[in-house]
LUMDO-892382 format. One record per atom (N, C-alpha, C): residue in one letter; residue number from 1; z, y, x; atom name. Coordinates in steps of 0.2 Angstrom, whole numbers. Example, Ala and Ser with C-alpha at 12.3 -4.5 7.8 and 13.67 -1.06 7.14 Angstrom:
! residues 2
  r    k      Z      Y      X   a
  a    1     39    -28     66   N
  a    1     39    -22     62  CA
  a    1     39    -16     66   C
  s    2     35    -11     64   N
  s    2     36     -5     68  CA
  s    2     39      0     64   C
//
This chain:
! residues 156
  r    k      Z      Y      X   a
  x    1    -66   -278    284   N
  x    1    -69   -272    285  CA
  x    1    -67   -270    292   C
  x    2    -72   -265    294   N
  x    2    -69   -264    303  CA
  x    2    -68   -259    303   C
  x    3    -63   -256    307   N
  x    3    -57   -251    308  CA
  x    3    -61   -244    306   C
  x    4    -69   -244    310   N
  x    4    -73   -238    309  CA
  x    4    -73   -237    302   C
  x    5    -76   -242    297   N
  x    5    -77   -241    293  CA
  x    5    -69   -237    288   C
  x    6    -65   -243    290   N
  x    6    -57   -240    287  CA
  x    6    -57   -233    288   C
  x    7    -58   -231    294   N
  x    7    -54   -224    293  CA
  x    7    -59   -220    291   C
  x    8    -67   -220    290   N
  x    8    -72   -217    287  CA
  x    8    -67   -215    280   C
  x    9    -66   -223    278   N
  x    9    -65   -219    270  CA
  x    9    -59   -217    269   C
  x   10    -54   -217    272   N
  x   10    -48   -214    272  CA
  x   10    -50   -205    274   C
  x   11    -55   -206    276   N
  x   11    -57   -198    279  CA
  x   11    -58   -196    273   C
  x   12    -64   -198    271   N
  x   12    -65   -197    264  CA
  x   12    -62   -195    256   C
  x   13    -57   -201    256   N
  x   13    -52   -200    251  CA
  x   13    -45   -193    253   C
  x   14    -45   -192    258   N
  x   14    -42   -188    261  CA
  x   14    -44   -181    258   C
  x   15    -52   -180    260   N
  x   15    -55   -173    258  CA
  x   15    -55   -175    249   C
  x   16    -57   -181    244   N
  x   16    -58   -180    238  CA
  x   16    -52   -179    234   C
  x   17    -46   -183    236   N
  x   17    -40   -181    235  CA
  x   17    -35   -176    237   C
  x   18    -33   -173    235   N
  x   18    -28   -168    239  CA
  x   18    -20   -169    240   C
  x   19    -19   -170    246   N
  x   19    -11   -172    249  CA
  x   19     -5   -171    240   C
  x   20     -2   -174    240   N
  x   20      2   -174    232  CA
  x   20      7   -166    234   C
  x   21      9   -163    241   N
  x   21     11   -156    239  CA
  x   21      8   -149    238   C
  x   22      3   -152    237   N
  x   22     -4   -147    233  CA
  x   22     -5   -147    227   C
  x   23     -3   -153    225   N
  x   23     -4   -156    217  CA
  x   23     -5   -149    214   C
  x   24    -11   -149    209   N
  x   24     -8   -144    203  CA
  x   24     -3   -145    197   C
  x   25      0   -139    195   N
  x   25      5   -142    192  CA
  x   25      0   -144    184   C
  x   26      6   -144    181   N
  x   26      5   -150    176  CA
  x   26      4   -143    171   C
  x   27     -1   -148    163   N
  x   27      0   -142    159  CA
  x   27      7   -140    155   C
  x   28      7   -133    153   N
  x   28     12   -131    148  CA
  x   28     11   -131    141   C
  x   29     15   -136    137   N
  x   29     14   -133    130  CA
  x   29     18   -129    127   C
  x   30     18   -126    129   N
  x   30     24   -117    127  CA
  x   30     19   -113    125   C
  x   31     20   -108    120   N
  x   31     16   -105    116  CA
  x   31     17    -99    119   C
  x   32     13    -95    120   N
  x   32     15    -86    121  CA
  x   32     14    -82    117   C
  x   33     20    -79    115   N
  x   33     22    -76    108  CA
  x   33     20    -68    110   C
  x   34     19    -67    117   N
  x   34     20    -59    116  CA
  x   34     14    -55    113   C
  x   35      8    -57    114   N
  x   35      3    -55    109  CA
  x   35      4    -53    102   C
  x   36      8    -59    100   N
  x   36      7    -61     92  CA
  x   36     12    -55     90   C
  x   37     19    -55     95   N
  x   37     23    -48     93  CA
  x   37     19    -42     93   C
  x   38     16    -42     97   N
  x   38     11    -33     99  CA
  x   38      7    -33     91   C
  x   39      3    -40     90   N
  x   39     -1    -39     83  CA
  x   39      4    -36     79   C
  x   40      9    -40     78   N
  x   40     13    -38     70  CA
  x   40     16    -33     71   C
  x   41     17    -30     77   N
  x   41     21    -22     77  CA
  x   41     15    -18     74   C
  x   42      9    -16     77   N
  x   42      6    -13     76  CA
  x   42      3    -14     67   C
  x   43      3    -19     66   N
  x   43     -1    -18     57  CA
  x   43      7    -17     54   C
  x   44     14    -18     56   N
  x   44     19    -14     53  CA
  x   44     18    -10     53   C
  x   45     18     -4     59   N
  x   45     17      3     58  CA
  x   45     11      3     56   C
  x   46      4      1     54   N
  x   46     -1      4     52  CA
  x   46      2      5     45   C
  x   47      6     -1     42   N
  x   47      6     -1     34  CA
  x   47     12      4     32   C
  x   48     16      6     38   N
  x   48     22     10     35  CA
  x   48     19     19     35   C
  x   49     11     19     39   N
  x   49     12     27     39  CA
  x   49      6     25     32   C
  x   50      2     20     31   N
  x   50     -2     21     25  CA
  x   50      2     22     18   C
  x   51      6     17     19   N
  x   51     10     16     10  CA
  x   51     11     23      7   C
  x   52     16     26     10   N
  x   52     16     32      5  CA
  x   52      7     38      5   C
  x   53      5     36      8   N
  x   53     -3     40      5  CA
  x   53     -5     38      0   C
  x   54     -4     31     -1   N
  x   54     -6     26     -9  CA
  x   54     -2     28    -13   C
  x   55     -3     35    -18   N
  x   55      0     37    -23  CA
  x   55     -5     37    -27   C
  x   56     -1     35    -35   N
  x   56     -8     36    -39  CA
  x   56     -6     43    -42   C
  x   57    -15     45    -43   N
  x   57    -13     51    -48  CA
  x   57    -15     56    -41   C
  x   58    -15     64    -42   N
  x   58    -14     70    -40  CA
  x   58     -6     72    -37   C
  x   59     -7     75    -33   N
  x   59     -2     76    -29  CA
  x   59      1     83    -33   C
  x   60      8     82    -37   N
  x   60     11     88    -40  CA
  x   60     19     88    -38   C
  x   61     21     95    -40   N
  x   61     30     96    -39  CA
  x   61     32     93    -44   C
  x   62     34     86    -46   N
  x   62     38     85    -53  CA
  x   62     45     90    -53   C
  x   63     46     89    -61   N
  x   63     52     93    -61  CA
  x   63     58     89    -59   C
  x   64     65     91    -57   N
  x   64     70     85    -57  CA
  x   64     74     87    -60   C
  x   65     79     81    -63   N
  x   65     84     81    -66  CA
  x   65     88     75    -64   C
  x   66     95     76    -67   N
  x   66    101     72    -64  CA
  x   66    100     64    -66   C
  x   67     98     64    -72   N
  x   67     97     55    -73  CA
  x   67     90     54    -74   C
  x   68     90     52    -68   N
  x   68     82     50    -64  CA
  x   68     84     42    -64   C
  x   69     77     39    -70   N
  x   69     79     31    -66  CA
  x   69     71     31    -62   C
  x   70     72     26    -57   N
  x   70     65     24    -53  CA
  x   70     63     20    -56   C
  x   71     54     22    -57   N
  x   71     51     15    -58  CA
  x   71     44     12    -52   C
  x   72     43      7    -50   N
  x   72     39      7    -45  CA
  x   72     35      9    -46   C
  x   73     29     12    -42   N
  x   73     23     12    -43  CA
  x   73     17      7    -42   C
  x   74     17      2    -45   N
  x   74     14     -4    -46  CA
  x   74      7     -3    -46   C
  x   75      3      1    -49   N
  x   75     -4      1    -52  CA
  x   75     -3     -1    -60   C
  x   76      3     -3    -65   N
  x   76      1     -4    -70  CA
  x   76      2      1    -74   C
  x   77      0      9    -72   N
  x   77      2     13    -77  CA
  x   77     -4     18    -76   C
  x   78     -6     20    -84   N
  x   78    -12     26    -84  CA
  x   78     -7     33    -82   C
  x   79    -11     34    -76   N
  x   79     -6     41    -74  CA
  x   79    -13     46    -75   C
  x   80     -8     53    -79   N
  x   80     -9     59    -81  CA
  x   80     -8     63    -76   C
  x   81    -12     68    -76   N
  x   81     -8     74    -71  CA
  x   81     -9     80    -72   C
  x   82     -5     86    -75   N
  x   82     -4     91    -76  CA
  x   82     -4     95    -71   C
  x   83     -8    100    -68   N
  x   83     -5    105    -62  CA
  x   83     -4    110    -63   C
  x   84     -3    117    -59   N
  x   84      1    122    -63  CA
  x   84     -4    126    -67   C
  x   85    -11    126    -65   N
  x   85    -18    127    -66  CA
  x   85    -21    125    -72   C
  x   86    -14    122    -75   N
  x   86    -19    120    -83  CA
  x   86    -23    116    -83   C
  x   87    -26    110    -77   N
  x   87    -29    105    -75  CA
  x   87    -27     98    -76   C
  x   88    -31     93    -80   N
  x   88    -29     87    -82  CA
  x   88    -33     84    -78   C
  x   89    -29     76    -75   N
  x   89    -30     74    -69  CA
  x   89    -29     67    -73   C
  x   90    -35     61    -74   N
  x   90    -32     54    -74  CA
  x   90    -35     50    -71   C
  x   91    -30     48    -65   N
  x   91    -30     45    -61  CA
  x   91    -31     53    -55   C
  x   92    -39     49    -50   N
  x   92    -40     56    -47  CA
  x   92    -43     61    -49   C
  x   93    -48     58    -54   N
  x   93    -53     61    -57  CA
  x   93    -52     66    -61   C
  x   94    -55     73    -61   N
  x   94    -52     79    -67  CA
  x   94    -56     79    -72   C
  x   95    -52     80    -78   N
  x   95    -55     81    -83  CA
  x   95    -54     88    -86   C
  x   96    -58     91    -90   N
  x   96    -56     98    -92  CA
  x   96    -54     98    -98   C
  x   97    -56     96   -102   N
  x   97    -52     94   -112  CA
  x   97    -48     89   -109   C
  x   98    -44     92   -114   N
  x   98    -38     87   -114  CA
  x   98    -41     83   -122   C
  x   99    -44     85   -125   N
  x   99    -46     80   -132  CA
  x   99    -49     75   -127   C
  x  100    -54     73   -122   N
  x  100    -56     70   -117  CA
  x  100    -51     65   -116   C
  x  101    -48     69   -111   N
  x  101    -39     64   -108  CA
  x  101    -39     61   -114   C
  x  102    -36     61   -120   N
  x  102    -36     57   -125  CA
  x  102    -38     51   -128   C
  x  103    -46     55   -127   N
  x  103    -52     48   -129  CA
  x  103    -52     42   -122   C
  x  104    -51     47   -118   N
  x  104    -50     41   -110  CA
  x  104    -45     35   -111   C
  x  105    -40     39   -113   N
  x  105    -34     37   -111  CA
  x  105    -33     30   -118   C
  x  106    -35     32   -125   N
  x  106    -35     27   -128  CA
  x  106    -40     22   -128   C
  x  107    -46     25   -124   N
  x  107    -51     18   -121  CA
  x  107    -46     15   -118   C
  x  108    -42     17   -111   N
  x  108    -40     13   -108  CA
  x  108    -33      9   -112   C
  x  109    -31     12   -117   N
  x  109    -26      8   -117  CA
  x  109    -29      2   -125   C
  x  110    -33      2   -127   N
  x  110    -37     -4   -130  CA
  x  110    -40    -10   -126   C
  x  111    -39     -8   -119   N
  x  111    -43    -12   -113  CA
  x  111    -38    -15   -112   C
  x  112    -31    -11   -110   N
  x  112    -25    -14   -108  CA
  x  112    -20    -13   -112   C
  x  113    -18    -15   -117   N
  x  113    -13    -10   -122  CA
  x  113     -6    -11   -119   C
  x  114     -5    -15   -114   N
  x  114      2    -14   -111  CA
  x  114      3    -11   -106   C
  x  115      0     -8   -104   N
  x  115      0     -1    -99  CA
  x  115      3      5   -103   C
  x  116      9      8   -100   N
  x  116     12     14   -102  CA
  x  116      7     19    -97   C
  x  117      8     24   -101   N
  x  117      4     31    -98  CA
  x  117     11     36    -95   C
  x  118      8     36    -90   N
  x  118     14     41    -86  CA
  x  118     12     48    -84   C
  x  119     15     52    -88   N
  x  119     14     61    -88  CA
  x  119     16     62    -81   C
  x  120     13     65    -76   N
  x  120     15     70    -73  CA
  x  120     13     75    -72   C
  x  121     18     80    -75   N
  x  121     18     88    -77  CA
  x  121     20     91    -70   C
  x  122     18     96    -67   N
  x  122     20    100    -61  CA
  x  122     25    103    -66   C
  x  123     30    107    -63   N
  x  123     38    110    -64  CA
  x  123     36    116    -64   C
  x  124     28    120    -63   N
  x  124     28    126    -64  CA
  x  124     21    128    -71   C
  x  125     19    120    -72   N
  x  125     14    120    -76  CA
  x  125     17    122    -84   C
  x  126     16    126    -89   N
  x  126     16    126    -94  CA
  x  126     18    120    -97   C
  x  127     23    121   -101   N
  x  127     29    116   -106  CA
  x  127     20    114   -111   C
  x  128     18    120   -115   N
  x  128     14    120   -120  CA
  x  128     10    113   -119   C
  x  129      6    114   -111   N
  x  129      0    107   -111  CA
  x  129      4    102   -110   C
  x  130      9    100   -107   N
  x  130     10     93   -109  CA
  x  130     14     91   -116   C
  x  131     16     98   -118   N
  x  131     18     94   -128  CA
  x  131     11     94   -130   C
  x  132      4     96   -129   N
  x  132      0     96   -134  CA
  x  132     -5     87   -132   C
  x  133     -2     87   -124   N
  x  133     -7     80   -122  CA
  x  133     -2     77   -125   C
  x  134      5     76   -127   N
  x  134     10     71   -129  CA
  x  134      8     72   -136   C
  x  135      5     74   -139   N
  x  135      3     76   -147  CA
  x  135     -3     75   -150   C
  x  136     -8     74   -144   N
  x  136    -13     70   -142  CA
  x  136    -13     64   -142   C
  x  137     -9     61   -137   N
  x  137     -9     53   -138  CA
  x  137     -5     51   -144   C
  x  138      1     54   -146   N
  x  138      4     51   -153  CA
  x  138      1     51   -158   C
  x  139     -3     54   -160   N
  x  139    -11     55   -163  CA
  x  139    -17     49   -163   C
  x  140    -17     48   -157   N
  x  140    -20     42   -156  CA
  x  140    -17     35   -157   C
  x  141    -11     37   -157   N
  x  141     -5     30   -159  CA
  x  141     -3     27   -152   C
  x  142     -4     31   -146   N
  x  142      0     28   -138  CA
  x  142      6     32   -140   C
  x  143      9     25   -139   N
  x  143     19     28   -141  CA
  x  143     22     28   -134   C
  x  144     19     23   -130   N
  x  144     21     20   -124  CA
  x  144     20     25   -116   C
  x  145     25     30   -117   N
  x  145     22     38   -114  CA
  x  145     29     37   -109   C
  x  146     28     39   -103   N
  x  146     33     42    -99  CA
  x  146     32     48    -96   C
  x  147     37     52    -94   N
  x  147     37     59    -91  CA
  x  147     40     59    -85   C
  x  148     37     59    -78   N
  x  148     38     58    -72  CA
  x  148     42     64    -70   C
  x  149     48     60    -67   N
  x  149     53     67    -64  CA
  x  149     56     65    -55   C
  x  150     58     70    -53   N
  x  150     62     67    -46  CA
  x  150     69     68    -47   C
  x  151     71     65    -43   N
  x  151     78     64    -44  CA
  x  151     83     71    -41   C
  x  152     87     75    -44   N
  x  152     90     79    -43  CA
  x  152     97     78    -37   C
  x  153     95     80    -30   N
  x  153     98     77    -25  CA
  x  153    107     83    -27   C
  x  154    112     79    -23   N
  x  154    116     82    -23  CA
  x  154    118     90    -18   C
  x  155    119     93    -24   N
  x  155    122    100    -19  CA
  x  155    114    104    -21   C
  x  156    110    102    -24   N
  x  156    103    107    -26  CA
  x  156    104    112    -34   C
//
């Protein structure tokens, strides 16, 4: 080859390749987690301010007393709700007879008979409707009744 030629294509390889301390760097296989933490903070806190919204039932004052046991609120219980208004509540839905709440409630527990019914009475509703809706479903043969209370803090 003649010299002209030679340094033509060293000119050339010159411009197509780039001197090696230009190189670009190499790739990285390192993961970048900080997105993925901003994701997971954010759906924490979305589910810590939702959860207590997700109550079943009508919002009422239970009454409290000293031997309160918890039981979770799972979804596997027909909840009742008394308010101070003499209004019956199952689920969220109002019903106005309580001989109704009765027929409902034994529909639902022939559908599911392992589901307990959980009464909750407001603290300032009348004693009389929930002995007569507890006199109602024992009538009907639902034995499996609970009567929702809050826990009696100390010093109250």
């Amino acid at each position: 080859m003649s010299d002209a030629r030679l340094g033509r294509l060293r000119a050339i390889r010159a411009i197509v390749r780039p001197p090696s301390d230009t190189a670009r760097p190499g790739v990285r296989s390192d993961i970048n987690v900080t997105p993925l933490v901003d994701v997971v903070l954010v759906l924490l806190i979305i589910f810590m301010v939702v959860t207590p919204l997700i109550a079943s039932g009508v919002a009422v004052d239970l009454p409290r007393t000293r031997n309160h046991t918890r039981s979770p609120d799972d979804g596997k219980q027909l909840v009742v709700s008394i308010t101070t208004d003499k209004r019956f509540y199952l689920g969220t839905s109002r019903i106005d007879d309580m001989h109704e709440v009765a027929r409902r409630l034994t529909d639902a527990h022939r559908r599911a008979p392992d589901k307990p019914v959980f009464i909750k009475g407001d603290a300032r509703s009348p004693y009389g409707q929930a002995r007569a809706l507890m006199q109602a479903l024992h009538e009907a043969d639902i034995d499996d009744v609970i009567l929702g209370t809050e826990e009696l803090k100390e010093g109250q």
